[in-house]
Every structure is written in structure tokens, then in C-alpha cells.
PAVEX-107871 format. One line per 5 residues: number of its first residue (from 1); their letters; for each residue x, y, z of C-alpha. Coordinates in nm, 4 decimals. Layout:
<rs>
NUM) A) X,Y,Z | ...
</rs>
This chain:
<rs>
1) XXXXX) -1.4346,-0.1428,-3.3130 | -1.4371,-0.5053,-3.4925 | -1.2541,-0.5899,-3.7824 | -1.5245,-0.7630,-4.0656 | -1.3195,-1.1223,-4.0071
6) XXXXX) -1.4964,-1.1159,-3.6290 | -1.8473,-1.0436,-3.7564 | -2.0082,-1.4023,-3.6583 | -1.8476,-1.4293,-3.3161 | -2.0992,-1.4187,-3.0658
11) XXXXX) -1.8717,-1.2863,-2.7458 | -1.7969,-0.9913,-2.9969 | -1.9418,-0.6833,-2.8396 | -1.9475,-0.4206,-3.1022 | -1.8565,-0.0729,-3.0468
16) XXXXX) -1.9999,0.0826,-3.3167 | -1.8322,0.4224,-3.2540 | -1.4580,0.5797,-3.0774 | -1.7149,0.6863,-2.7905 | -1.8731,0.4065,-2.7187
21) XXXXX) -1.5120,0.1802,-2.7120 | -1.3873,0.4438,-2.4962 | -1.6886,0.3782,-2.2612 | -1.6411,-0.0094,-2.2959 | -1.2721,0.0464,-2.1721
26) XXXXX) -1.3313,0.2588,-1.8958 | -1.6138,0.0434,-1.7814 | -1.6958,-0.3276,-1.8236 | -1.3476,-0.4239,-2.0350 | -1.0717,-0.3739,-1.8101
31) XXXXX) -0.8253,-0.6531,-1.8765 | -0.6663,-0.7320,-2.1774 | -0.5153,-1.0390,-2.3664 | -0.1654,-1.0066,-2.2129 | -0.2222,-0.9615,-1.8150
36) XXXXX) -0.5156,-1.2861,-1.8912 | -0.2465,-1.4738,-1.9924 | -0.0228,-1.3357,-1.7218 | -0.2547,-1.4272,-1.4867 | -0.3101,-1.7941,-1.6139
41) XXXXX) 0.0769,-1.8189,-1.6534 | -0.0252,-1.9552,-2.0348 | 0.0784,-1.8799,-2.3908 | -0.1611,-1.6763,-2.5869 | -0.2425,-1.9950,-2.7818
46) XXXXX) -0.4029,-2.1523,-2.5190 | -0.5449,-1.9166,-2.3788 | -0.7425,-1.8297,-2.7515 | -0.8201,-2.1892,-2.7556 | -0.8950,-2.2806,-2.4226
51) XXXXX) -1.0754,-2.0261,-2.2589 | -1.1546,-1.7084,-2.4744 | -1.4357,-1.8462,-2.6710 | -1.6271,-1.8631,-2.3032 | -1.5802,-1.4615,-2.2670
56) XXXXX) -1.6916,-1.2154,-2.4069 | -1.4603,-0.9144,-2.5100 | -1.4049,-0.5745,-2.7363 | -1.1754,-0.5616,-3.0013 | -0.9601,-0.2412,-3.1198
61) XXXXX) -0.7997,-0.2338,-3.4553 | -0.4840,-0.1269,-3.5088 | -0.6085,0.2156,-3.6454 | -0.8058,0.2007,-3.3313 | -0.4824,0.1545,-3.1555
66) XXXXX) -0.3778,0.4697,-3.2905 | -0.6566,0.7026,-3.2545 | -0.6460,0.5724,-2.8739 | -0.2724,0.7001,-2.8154 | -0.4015,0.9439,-2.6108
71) XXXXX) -0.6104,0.7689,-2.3528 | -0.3351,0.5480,-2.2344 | -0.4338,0.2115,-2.2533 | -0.2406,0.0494,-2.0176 | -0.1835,-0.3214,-1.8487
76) XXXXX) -0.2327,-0.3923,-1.4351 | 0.0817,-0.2823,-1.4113 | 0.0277,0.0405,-1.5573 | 0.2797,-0.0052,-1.8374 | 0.1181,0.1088,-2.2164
81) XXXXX) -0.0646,-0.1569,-2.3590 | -0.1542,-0.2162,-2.7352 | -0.3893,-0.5044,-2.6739 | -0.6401,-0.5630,-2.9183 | -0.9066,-0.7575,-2.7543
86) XXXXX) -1.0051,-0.6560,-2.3805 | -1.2321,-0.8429,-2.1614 | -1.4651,-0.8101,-1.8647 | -1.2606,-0.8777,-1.5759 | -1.5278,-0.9807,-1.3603
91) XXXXX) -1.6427,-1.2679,-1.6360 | -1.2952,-1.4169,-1.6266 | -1.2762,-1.4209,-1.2330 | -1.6123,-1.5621,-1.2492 | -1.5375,-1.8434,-1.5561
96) XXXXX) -1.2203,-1.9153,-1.3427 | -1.4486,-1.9733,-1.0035 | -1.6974,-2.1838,-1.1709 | -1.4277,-2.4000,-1.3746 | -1.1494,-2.4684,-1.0696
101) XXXXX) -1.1081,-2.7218,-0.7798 | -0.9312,-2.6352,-0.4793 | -0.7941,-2.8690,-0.2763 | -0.5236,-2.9030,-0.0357 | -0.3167,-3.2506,0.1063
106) XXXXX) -0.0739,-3.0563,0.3495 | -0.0458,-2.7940,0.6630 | 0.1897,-2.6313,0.7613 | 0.1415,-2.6759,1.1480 | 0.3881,-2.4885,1.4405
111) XXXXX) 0.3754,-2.7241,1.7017 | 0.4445,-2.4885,2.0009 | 0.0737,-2.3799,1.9317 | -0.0197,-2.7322,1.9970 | 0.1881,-2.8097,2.2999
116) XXXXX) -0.0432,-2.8209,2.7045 | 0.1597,-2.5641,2.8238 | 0.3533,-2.3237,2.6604 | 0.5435,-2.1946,2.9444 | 0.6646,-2.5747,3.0655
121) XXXXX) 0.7424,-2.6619,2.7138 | 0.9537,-2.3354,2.6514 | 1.1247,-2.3775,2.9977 | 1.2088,-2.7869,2.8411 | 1.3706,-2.6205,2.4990
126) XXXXX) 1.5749,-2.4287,2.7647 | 1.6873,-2.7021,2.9275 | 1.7743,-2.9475,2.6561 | 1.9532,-2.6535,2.5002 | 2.1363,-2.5735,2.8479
131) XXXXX) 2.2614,-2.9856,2.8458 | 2.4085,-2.9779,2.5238 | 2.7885,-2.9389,2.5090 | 2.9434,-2.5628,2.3793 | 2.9790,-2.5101,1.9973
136) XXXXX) 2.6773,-2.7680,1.9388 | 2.5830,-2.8074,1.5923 | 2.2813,-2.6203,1.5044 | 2.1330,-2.9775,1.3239 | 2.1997,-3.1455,1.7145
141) XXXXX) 1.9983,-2.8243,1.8980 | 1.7728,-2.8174,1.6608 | 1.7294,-3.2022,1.7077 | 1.7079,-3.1570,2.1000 | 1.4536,-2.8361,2.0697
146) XXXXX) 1.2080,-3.0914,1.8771 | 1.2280,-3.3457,2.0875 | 1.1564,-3.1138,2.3748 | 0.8550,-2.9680,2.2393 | 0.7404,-3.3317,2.1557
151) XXXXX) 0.7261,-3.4192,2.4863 | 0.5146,-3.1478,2.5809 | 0.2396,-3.1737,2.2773 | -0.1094,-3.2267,2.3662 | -0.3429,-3.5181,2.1926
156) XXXXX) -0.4012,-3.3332,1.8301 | -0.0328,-3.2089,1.8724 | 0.1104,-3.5936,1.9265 | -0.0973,-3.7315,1.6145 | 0.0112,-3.4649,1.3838
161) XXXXX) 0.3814,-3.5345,1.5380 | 0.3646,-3.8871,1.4650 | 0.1859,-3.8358,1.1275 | 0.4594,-3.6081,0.9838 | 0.4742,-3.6310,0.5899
166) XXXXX) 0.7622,-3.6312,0.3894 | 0.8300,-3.4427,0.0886 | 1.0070,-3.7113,-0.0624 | 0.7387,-3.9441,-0.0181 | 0.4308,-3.7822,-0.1586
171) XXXXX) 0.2623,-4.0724,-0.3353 | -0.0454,-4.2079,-0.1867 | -0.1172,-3.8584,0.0341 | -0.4875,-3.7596,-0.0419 | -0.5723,-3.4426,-0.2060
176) XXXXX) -0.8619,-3.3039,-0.0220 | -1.1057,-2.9973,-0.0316 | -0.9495,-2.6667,0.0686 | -1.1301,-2.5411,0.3895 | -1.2043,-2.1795,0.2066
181) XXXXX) -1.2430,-2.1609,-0.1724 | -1.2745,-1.7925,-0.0859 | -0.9505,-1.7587,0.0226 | -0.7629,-1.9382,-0.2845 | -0.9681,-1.7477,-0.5352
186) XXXXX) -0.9281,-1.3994,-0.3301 | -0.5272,-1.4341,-0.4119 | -0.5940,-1.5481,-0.8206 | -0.5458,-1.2634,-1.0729 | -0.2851,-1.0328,-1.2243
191) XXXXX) -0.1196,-0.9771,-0.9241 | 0.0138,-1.3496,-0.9701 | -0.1475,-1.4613,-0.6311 | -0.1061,-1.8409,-0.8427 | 0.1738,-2.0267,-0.9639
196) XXXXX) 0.2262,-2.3307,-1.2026 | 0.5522,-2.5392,-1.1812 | 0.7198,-2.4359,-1.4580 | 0.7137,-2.0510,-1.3695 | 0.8758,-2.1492,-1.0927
201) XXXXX) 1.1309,-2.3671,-1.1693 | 1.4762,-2.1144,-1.1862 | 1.8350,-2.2448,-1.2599 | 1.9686,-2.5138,-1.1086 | 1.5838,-2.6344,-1.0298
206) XXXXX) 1.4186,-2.9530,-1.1367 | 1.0134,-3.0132,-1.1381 | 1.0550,-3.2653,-0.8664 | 1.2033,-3.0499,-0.6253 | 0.9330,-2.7443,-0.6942
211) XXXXX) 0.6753,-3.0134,-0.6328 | 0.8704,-3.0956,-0.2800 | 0.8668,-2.7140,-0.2401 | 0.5205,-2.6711,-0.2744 | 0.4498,-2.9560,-0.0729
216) XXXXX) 0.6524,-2.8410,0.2284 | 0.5053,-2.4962,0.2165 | 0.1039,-2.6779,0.2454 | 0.0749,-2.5028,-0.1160 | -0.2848,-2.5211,-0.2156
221) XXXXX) -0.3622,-2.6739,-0.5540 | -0.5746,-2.4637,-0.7849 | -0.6718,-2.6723,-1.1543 | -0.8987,-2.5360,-1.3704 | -1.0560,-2.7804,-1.5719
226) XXXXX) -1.2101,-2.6331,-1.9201 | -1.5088,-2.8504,-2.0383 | -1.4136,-2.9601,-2.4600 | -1.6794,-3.0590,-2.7105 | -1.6331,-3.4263,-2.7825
231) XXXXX) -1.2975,-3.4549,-2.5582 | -1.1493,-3.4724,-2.2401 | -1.1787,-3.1544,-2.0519 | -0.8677,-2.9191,-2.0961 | -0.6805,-2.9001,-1.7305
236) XXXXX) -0.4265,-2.6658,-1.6178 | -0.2465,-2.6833,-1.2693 | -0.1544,-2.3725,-1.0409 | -0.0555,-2.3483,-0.7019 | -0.1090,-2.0648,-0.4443
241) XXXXX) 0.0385,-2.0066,-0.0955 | -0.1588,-2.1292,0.2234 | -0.3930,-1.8215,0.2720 | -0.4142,-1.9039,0.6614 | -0.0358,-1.9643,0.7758
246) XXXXX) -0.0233,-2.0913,1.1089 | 0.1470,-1.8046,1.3263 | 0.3798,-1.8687,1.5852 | 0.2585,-1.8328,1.9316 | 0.3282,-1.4979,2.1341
251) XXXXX) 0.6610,-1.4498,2.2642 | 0.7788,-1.7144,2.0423 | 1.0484,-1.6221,1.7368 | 0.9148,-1.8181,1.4289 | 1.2957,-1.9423,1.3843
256) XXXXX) 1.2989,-2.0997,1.7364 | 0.9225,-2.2910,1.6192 | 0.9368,-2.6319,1.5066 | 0.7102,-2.6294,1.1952 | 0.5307,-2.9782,1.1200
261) XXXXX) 0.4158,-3.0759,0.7879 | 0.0537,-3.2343,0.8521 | -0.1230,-3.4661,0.6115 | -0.4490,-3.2635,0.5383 | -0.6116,-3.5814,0.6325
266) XXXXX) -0.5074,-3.5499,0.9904 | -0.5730,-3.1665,1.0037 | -0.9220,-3.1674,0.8818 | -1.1050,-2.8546,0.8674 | -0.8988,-2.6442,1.0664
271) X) -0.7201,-2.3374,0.8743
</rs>
């Protein structure tokens, strides 16, 4: 049901009666102006300005609101909901798809799945282990277990060794393609598959160190870039976990793995 002041928008769908909204809700518009925003981790602001005049939506007045109390509008998390405008979920996936570059510059890589011969190179971590005096620091067996598995890493498992990249010294790696756009896209939506920086930043945090975080982890960088009549486009920067996490081999605890972090340069394709 529109309110006259929306009459000339041209994403306005009008329901011209309470049984035709009812069918809009229950069909096509499925998401409303809060879990959008949720999803975007953005204000409503610029979300209104940025990216709802590219969808098209339903709008329910406030007396609408009322005579709707008993069909339970409700958000993705099934809490009540008195959203006014609701969109077509699969538009806004769609918009977001079209408008967003994926790209990765880290992997997360386990070397033991890189080593010639698992069995030697486990029987090595024993050893250097076995050699070290009682009451070791864990920083001096941990130290020892890497240098063991080092020695028994194959060709692509000695150039990602040697190419190691630091968190602390991010400038200058390459942002490249993500493998599987698929993948990164699969994990956007309500269910807050994607991440910017400053939702993630809790107390005691700084920017810099979620950005050291993310780089560690072989986060995936999502930015959606919003073309603007007679501007620069509008970009806004999310993050999502590494849909393909490199597993640790079988028989093999992932806290006795020694985790590389691989310039996305160096892994290539690979997931």
C-alpha cells in the first residue's frame, strides 16, 4: 500500500489492495529494510542512498502496519518486524553479484599436506620433539616441529615455506581474483556470512590489527562498488572467511599442523 509522497518512484510496486500486499509478502518481497542493512553491515542512510533506488520494493503504511498485526511480519531472524518497505530478496542478491569484486591476496596453507612423505616427516616432528630438553617451552617445540616439517616439504611446499607473508608487512602483496566467486557470494546475506572492519573491531581492538586478523586467516575481500551519476562510484569493503580451508591431513591434530600464510600469488588457483 503506497503512501501519495511515493507516487513517481518507479521501483514502487503498488499493492492496490490488503490482498494483494499480503501476496507480495508471502511471495516476491521477503526482506525488509532492517535485515538489508544487516546484511550490508550499513546505516539505513546509505543504504536509501546507495543502493535502494536500484531495487525495487513494497511499501506498508503505518495503518498498514496495523491491519497486518496478525500475519506476523517478521525479520530472518524471526523476531516481529514493522518494516515499511520490503524488497525482493533475490534482486538484492543479484544487484550485490553484479556490483562486487572478489578477490583474495592470502592462503591459509597446512604444510604437512605439502610435505613427500607424511609418515617420514611425522616420524622427524617426533624426533626433534624427543631431543629437546624436559619442560621445553612450547615457542622452542613449536620452533623445532617447523623446522622438521620444513625439511621434509616437497617443491610447491618449499616455495610457499620460503614465501611466507607477514601480517605486519602487508604493503605491496597483490590482491588477486578469488578462485570461486560462487563460494564468496554463497556465504553473503542475513546470516552475516560478510564482515566489514568496523563490525569487527571489539574493545581493546584497533583497525590495524583486524586488518592483520583478516590477513592471517586468508580472509577474502568482498567490495561492492555502486556506479554514481556524475561521480566516483560509491565502494564499500566486507570480508568473508576462506570458503575452502585447507584441512589437516588424516591422523594429523590441526594443533600439531604448522599453518603457512601463502601470498595468493604463489598459491595460484588452487582452493
Amino acid at each position: 500500500m503506497a503512501g501519495s509522497s511515493r507516487a513517481d518512484d518507479p521501483m514502487l510496486v503498488r499493492t492496490p489492495d490488503m490482498g494483494s500486499l499480503k501476496s507480495a509478502l508471502a511471495g516476491r518481497f521477503t526482506i525488509g529494510t532492517h535485515d538489508v542493512c544487516r546484511s550490508l553491515q550499513c546505516s539505513r542512510t546509505w543504504f536509501q542512498r546507495n543502493v535502494k533506488p536500484h531495487l525495487h520494493y513494497v511499501f506498508i503504511t503505518t495503518n498498514g502496519i496495523r491491519a497486518l498485526r496478525d500475519y506476523e511480519l517478521v525479520d530472518k531472524a524471526g523476531e516481529p518486524c514493522l518494516d515499511q518497505c520490503w524488497y525482493d530478496e533475490a534482486e538484492f542478491r543479484d544487484f550485490i553479484d553484479r556490483h562486487t569484486v572478489i578477490e583474495r591476496r592470502t592462503k591459509v596453507v597446512i604444510a604437512e599436506n605439502l610435505v613427500d612423505d607424511l609418515r617420514a616427516c611425522r616420524r622427524g616432528v617426533s624426533r626433534a620433539l624427543a631431543a629437546l630438553p624436559a619442560g621445553a617451552p612450547e615457542a622452542t617445540r613449536a620452533a623445532a616441529r617447523e623446522l622438521a616439517v620444513a625439511a621434509h616439504l616437497g617443491r610447491l611446499g618449499t616455495e610457499c615455506w620460503e614465501r611466507q607473508a607477514s601480517p605486519a608487512r602487508r604493503g605491496g602483496l597483490a590482491w588477486l581474483p578469488a578462485p570461486d566467486r560462487a563460494a564468496a557470494l554463497e556465504a553473503f546475506g542475513p546470516g552475516f556470512g560478510w564482515r566489514t572492519v568496523p563490525h569487527l573491531i571489539g574493545y581493546g581492538d584497533s583497525a590495524e590489527l583486524i586488518y592483520r586478523r583478516l590477513f592471517a586467516a586468508g580472509d577474502w575481500r568482498c567490495t561492492i562498488e555502486i556506479p554514481r551519476a556524475g561521480g566516483e562510484p560509491t565502494r564499500h569493503v566486507m570480508y568473508c572467511p576462506d570458503p575452502f580451508p585447507d584441512a589437516p591431513p588424516d591422523g594429523v591434530a590441526a594443533d600439531e599442523c604448522t599453518p603457512m600464510i601463502v601470498p595468493a600469488a604463489v598459491w595460484g588457483d588452487r582452493l
